[in-house]
C-alpha positions in Angstrom: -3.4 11.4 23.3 -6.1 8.6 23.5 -8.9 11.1 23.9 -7.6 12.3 20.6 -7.1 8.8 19.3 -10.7 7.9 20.2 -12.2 11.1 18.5 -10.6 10.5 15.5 -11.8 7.0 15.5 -15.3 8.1 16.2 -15.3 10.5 13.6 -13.6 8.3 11.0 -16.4 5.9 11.7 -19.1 8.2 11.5 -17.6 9.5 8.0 -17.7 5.3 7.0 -21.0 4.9 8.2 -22.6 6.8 5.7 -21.4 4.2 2.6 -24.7 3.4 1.1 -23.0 0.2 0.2 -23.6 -2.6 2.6 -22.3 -6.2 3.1 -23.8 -8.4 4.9 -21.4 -10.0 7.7 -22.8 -11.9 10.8 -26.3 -11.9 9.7 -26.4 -8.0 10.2 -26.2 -5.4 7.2 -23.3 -3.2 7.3 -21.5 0.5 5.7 -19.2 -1.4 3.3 -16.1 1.2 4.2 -17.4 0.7 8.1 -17.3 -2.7 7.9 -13.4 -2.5 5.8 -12.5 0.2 8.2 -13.0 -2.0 11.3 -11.4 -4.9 10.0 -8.0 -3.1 8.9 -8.1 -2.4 13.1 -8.7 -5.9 14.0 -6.2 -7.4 11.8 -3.5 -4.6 12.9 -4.1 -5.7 16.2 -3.7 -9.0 15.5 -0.6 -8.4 13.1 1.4 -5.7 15.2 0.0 -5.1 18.6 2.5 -2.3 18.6 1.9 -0.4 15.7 1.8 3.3 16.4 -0.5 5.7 16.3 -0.1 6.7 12.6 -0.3 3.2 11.1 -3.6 2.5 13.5 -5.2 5.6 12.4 -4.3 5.0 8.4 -5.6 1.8 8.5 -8.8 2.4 10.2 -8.9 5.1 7.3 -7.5 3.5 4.5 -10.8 3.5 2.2 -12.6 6.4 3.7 -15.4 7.6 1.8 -14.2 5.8 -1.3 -17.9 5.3 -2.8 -17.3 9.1 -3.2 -15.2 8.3 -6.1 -16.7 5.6 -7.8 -14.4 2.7 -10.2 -16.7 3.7 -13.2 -15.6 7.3 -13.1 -12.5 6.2 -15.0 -12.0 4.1 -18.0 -12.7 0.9 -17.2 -8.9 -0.8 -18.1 -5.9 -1.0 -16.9 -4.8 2.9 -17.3 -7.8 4.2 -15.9 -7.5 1.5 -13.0 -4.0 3.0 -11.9 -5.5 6.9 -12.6 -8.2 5.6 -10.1 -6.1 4.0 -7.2 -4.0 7.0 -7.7 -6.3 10.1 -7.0 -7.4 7.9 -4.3 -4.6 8.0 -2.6 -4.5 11.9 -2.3 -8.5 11.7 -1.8 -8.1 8.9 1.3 -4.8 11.1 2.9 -6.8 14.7 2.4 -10.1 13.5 4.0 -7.8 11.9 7.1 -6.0 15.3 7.2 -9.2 16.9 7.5 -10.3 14.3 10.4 -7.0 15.0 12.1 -6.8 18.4 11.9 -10.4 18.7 13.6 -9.1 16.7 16.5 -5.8 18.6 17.1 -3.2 16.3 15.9 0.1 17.6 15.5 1.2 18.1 11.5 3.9 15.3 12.1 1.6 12.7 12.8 -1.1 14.2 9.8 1.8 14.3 7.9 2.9 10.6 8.3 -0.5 9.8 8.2 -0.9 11.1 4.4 2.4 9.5 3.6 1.3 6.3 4.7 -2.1 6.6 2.7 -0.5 7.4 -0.5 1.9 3.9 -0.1 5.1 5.8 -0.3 8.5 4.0 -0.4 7.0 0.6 -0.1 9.1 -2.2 0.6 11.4 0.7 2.3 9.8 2.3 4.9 8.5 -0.1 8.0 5.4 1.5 8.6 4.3 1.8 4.8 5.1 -1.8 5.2 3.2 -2.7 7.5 0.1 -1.2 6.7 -0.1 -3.2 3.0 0.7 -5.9 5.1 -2.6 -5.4 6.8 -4.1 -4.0 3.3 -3.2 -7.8 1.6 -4.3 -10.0 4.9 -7.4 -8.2 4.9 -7.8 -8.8 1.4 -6.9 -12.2 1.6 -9.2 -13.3 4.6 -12.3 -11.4 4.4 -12.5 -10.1 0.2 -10.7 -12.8 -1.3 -13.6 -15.4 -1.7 -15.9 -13.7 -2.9 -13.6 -12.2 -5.7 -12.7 -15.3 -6.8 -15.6 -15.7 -8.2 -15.9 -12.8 -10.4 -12.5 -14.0 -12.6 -10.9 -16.9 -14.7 -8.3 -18.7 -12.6 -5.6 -17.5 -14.5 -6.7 -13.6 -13.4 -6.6 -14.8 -9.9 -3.2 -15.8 -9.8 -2.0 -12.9 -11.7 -3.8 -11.1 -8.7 -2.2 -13.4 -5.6 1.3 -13.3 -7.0 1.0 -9.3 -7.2 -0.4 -9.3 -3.9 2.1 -11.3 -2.6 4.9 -9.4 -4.1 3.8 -6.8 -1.5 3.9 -8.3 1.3 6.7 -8.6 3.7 8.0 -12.3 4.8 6.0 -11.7 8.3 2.9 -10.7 5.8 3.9 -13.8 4.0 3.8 -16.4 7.4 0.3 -14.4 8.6 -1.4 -15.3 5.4 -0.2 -18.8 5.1 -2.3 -19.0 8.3 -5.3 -17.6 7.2 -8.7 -20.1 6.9 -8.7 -20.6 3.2 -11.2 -23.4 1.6 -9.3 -26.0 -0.5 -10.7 -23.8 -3.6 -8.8 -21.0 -2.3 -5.7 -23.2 -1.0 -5.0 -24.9 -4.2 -5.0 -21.4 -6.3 -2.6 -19.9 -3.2 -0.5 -23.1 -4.4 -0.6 -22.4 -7.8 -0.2 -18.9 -7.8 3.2 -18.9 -5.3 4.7 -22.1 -6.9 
């Protein structure tokens, strides 16, 4: 199962590392999706050492290939926000299927794979759960600060009380520990009081 594991990884990776996006971390240029892919590991680890094999493969896949399907390609509001995130949720679980099916996986674990990429029954089912726990901390530590620059303060809180409102109460304790600056602390304050 871990050669499996690994050679999904691998191939996952490889599929992320052709993002001509790039972000700069650690004084080294980086695949955007790479870079997010890796990340989503790290934190899981972190998170839930024990997270199965599903919920670590759907997180190291969670934005695969997304440049693929570029924001603008749909109005630019709210609706064509939500048609957006949408297809990419079939997009993300059907190019992981592909990966999985390559590597031999069974159909349950494709299967729950896909489910957990398309955020079904969250807030009900554990794993779901726990991977938009991941999705949020991720967001929160490595994305946040830089997007707080982009909006008006009163945007930002809408966006950390919606992201908050998906988190679990162990998502909730994880964040609270997370290296904010006092910028980023006072509109956490704001936002949850």
């Amino acid at each position: 199962m871990k050669d499996k594991f690994n050679k999904a990884i691998e191939l996952i990776d490889y599929a992320n590392s052709k993002d001509p996006n790039k972000e700069l971390w650690q004084d080294k240029e980086h695949p955007k999706e790479l870079l997010y892919g890796i990340r989503m590991s790290k934190t899981l680890e972190d998170f839930e050492p024990n997270a199965s094999e599903s919920v670590k493969l759907a997180a190291r896949c969670q934005h695969i290939c997304r440049w693929e399907i570029p924001r603008d390609s749909y109005e630019m509001n709210k609706v064509g926000y939500l048609k957006w995130r949408r297809y990419l949720y079939k997009f993300h679980a059907e190019k992981a299927s592909e990966i999985l099916t390559e590597v031999g996986y069974d159909k349950a674990i494709i299967d729950n794979v896909k489910f957990l990429l398309q955020k079904k029954q969250l807030k009900k089912n554990v794993e779901t759960q726990l991977l938009e726990d991941v999705i949020c901390l991720v967001f929160l530590e490595h994305y946040f600060s830089k997007f707080s620059k982009k909006y008006t303060e009163e945007k930002l809180i809408d966006i950390l009380q919606k992201t908050w409102g998906k988190m679990s109460k162990k998502g909730h304790e994880a964040a609270l520990k997370l290296n904010f600056s006092q910028e980023e602390a006072t509109l956490i304050s704001k936002a949850l009081a």
